[in-house]
N, C-alpha and C positions, 0 to 999 in steps of 0.2 A: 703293402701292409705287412706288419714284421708281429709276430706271438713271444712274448717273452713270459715263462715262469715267473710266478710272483709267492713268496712261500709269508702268509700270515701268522701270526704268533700274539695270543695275549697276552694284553699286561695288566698292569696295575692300574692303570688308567685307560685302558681300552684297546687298542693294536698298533704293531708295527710290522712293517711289509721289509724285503729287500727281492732282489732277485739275481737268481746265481748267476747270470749269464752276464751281468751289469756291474763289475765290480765298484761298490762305493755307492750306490743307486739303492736309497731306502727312502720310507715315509712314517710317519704316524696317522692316527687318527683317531675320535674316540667311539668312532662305531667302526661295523665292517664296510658300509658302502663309503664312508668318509675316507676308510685309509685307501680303500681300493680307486678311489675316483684322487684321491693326492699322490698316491703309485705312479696311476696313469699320467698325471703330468712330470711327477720327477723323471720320469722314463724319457717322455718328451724333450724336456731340458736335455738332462744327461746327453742323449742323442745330438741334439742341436750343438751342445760343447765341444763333445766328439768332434762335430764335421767342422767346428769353428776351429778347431785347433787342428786340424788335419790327419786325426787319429782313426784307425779302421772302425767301423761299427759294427760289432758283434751281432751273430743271428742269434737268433734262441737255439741253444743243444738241448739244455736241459728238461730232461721227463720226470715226473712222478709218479709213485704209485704206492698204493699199501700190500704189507701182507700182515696175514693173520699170524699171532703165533698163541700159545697157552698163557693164559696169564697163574 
């Protein structure tokens, strides 16, 4: 089992996912469980392409976090 960052952002029509580790691997959707559950399979895909075409498949590196500052 592999954990890859997934960074959400809304739009105008509801969301879109990518994830830094994944170059080219994005979804929509127009709720959050909708984009997070079409993530999940572009991820899949993506992956499965990777191995079809004999390309290494990336771990997850990337982390998140917030900091506070003044607004």
């Amino acid at each position: 089992m592999q954990r890859y960052l997934i960074v959400l952002e809304p739009t105008a029509t509801g969301f879109s996912a990518y994830s830094p580790d994944l170059t080219g691997c994005a979804a929509t959707g127009a709720t959050r469980p909708e984009v997070e559950e079409n993530m999940r399979q572009a991820i899949e895909l993506h992956l499965e392409g990777l191995r079809e075409d004999g390309e290494p498949v990336p771990s997850g590196q990337t982390i998140a976090t917030y900091v506070e500052v003044a607004a």
